[in-house]
DRENFI-808476 format. One line per 10 residues: number of its first residue (from 0); their letters; for each residue x, y, z of C-alpha. Coordinates in Angstrom, 1 decimal. Example, Ala and Ser with C-alpha at 12.3 -4.5 7.8 and 13.67 -1.06 7.14 Angstrom:
% DRENFI-808476
0) as) 12.3 -4.5 7.8 ~ 13.7 -1.1 7.1 .
***
This chain:
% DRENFI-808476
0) xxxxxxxxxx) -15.3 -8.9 -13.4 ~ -14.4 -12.5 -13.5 ~ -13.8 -13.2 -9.9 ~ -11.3 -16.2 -10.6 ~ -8.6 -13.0 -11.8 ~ -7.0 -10.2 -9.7 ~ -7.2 -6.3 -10.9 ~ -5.6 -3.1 -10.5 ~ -7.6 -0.6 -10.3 ~ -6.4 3.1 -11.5 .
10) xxxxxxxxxx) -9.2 5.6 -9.5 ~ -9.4 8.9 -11.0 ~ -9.4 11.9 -9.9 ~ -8.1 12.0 -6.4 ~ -10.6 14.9 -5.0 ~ -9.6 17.0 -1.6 ~ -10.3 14.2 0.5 ~ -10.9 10.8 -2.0 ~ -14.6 10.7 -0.8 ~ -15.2 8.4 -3.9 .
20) xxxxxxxxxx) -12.7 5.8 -3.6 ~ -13.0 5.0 0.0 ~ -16.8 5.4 -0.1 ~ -17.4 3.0 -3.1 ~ -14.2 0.5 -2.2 ~ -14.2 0.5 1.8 ~ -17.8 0.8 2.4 ~ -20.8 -1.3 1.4 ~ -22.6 1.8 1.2 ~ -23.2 1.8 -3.0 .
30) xxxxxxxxxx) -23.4 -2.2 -2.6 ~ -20.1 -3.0 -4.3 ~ -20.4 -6.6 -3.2 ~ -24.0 -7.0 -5.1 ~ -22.2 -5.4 -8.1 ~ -19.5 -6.9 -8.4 ~ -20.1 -10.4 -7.0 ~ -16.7 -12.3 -5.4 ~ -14.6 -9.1 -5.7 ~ -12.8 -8.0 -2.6 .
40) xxxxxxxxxx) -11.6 -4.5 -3.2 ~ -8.8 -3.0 -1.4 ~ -7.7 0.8 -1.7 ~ -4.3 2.0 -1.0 ~ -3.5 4.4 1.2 ~ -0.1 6.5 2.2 ~ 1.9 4.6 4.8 ~ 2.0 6.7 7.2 ~ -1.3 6.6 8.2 ~ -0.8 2.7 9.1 .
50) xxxxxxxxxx) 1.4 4.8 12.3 ~ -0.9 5.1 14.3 ~ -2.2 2.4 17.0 ~ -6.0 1.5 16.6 ~ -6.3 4.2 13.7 ~ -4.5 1.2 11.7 ~ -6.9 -1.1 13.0 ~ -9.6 0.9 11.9 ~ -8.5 1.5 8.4 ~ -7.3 -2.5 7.9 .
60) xxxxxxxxxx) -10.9 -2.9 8.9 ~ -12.2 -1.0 5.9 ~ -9.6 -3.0 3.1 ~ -7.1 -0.2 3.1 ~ -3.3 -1.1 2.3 ~ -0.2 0.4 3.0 ~ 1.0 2.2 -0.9 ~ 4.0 -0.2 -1.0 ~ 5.4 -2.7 -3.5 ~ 4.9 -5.8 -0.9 .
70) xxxxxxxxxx) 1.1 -5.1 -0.1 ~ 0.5 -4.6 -3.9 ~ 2.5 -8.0 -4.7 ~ 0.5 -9.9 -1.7 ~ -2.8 -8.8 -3.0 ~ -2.1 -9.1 -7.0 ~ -0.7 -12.9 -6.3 ~ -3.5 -14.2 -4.2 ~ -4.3 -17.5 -5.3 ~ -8.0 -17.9 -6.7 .
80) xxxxxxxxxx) -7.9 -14.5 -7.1 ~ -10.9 -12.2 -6.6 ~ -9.0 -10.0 -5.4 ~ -9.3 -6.0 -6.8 ~ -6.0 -3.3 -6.1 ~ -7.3 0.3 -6.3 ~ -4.4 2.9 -6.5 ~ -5.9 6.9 -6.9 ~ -3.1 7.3 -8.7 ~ -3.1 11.4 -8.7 .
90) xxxxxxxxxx) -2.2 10.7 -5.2 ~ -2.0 13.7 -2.7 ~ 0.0 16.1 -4.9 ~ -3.2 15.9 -7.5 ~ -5.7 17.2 -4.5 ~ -3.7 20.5 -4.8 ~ -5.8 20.4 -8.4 ~ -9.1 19.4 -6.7 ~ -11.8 22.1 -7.0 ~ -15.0 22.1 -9.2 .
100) xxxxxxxxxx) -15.1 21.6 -13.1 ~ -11.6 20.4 -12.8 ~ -10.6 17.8 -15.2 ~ -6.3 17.7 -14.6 ~ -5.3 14.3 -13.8 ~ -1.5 13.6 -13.0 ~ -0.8 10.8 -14.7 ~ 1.3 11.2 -17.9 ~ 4.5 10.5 -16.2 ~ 3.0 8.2 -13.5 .
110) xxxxxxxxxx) 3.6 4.8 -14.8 ~ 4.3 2.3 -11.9 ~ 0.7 0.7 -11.5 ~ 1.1 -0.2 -15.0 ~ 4.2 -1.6 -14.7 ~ 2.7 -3.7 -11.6 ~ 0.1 -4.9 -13.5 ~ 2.4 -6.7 -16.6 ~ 4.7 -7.9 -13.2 ~ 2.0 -9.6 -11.6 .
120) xxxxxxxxxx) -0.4 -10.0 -14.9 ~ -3.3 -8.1 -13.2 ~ -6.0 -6.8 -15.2 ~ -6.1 -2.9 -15.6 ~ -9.2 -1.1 -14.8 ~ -9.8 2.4 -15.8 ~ -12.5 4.3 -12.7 ~ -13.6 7.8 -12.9 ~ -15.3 9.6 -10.4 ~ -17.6 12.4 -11.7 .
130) xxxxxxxxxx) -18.3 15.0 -9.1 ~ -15.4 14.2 -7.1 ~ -13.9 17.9 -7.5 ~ -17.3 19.6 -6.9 ~ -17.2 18.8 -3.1 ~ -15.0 21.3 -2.0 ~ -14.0 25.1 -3.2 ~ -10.2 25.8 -2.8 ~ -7.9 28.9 -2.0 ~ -6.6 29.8 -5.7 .
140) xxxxxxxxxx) -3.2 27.9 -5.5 ~ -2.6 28.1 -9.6 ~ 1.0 26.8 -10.4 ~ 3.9 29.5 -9.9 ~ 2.1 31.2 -7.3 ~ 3.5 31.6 -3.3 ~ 0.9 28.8 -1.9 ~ 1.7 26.3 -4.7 ~ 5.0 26.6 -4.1 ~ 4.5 26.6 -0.4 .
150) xxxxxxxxxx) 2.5 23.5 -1.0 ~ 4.9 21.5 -3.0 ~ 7.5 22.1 -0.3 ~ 5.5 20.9 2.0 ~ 4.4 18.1 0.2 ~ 7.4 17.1 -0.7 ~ 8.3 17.0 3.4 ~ 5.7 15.3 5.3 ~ 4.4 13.4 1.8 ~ 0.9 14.0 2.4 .
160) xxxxxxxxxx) -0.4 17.6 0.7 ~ -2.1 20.6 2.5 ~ -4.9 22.2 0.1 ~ -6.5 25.1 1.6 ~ -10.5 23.9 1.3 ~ -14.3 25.1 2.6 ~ -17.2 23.9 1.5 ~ -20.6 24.0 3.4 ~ -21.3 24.4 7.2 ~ -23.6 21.8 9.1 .
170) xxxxxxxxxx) -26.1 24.5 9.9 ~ -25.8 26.8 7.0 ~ -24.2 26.5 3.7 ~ -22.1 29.6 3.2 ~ -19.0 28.4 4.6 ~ -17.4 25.4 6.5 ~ -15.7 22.3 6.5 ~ -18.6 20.1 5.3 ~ -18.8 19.0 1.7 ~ -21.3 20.7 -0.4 .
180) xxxxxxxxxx) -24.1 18.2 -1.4 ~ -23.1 17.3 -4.4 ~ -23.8 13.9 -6.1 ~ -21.1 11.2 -6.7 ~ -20.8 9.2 -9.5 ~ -18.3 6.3 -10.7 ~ -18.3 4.7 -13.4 ~ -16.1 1.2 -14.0 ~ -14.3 0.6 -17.1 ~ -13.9 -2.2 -19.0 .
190) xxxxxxxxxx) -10.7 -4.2 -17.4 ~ -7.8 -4.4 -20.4 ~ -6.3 -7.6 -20.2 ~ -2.2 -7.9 -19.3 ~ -0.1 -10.9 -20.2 ~ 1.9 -11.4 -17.7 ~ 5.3 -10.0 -17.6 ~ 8.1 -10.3 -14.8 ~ 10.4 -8.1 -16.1 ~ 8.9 -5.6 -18.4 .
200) xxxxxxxxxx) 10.7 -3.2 -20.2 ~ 10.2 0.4 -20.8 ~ 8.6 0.2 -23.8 ~ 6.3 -2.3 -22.5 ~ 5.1 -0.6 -19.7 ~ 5.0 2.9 -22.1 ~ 2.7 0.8 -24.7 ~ 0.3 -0.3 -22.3 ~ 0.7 3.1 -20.3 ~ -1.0 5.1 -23.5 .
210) xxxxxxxxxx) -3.6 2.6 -23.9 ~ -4.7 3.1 -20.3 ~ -4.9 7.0 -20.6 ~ -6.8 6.2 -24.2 ~ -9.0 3.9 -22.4 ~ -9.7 6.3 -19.8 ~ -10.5 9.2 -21.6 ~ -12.7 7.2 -23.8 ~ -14.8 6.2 -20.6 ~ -15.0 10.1 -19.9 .
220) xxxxxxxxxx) -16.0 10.8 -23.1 ~ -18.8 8.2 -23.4 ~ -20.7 9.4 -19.8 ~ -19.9 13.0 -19.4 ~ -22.6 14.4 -20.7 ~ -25.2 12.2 -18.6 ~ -23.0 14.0 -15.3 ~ -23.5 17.9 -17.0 ~ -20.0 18.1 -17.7 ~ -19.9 20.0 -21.2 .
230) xxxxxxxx) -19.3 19.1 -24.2 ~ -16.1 20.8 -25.3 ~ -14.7 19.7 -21.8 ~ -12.1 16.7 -22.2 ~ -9.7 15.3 -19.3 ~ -6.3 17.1 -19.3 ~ -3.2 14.8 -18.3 ~ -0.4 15.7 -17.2 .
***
């Protein structure tokens, strides 16, 4: 990444509790600085969170932003740039989807990164986490069913989502809280360049909307294998 532009970054998939995204972007534990030299991520996060006195502190700390229009435009517009937007755009109702060899992404009618990224003529970049679902088993909540429905509700109420997870314990590894030790692994597209665009229209945000999804499915398809995810297994928008 050219560290004289700003990106947005679409992270993918969302997990039970985003352990990729906020390990990789608000941590220097997988050396994202070494990688990716000049590059100051930031990762969104729900606003209410950013409620809470010293919790907000804490989180600031770490490069998380409030998910509004103003933090993105203060970030995307930094002169000099360097500056790198991440957006798990699934957000919480995708965690209700979370559970191993899950592939369902919600993002065929989620379009407003993209059309952030022609306002502010960010650079798109695709992430994918593979193993992200594997940390965590989840109560069967398949669409249509009571908890689902219980869970959309609630969703739709207190905007953050309530999926019914266990993994491991810290003593034994039947049951718990834990996640199961399962390895992480994200891999950064290449960023797709956006001319810059105030006011796009639909069609323009649509256009560039499909190449994304393209764009990420071809990075699934080229390192799936390497990650044991089989062959006849393909990601699943919707």
């Amino acid at each position: 990444m050219d560290p004289s532009r700003n990106y947005l970054a679409g992270f993918h998939p969302h997990g039970v509790l985003a352990a990729g995204a906020f390990t990789n972007l608000c941590t220097e534990s997988t050396g994202f600085s070494s990688l990716f030299p000049g590059i100051r991520p930031h990762l969104m996060m729900l606003n209410l969170w950013f409620w809470a006195p010293f919790f907000r502190d804490y989180i600031m700390s770490g490069g998380l932003v409030s998910a509004d229009k103003e933090s993105a435009a203060h970030i995307l517009n930094r002169k000099g740039g360097g500056s790198l937007l991440a957006i798990i755009v699934g957000g919480a109702q995708e965690a209700l989807d979370a559970r191993p060899g899950a592939y369902r992404l919600l993002l065929r009618n989620r379009k407003g990164f993209v059309r952030l990224a022609l306002m502010h003529g960010a650079a798109l970049v695709p992430i994918f986490s593979f193993g992200e679902n594997d940390l965590f088993d989840q109560v069967d909540n398949s669409p249509g069913s009571w908890l689902r429905r219980t869970q959309n509700r609630l969703q739709k109420i207190m905007r953050v989502s309530l999926p019914l997870f266990h993994g491991r314990g810290v003593f034994q590894y039947s049951f718990g809280l834990m996640p199961y030790r399962q390895p992480i692994t994200t891999v950064v597209g290449t960023p797709i360049e956006v001319q810059k665009t105030p006011r796009p229209s639909q069609e323009e945000v649509d256009n560039l909307h499909q190449r994304y999804m393209k764009e990420l499915s071809n990075l699934f398809e080229a390192h799936k294998l390497k990650y044991n995810v089989p062959s006849d297994q393909h990601l699943e928008f919707c």
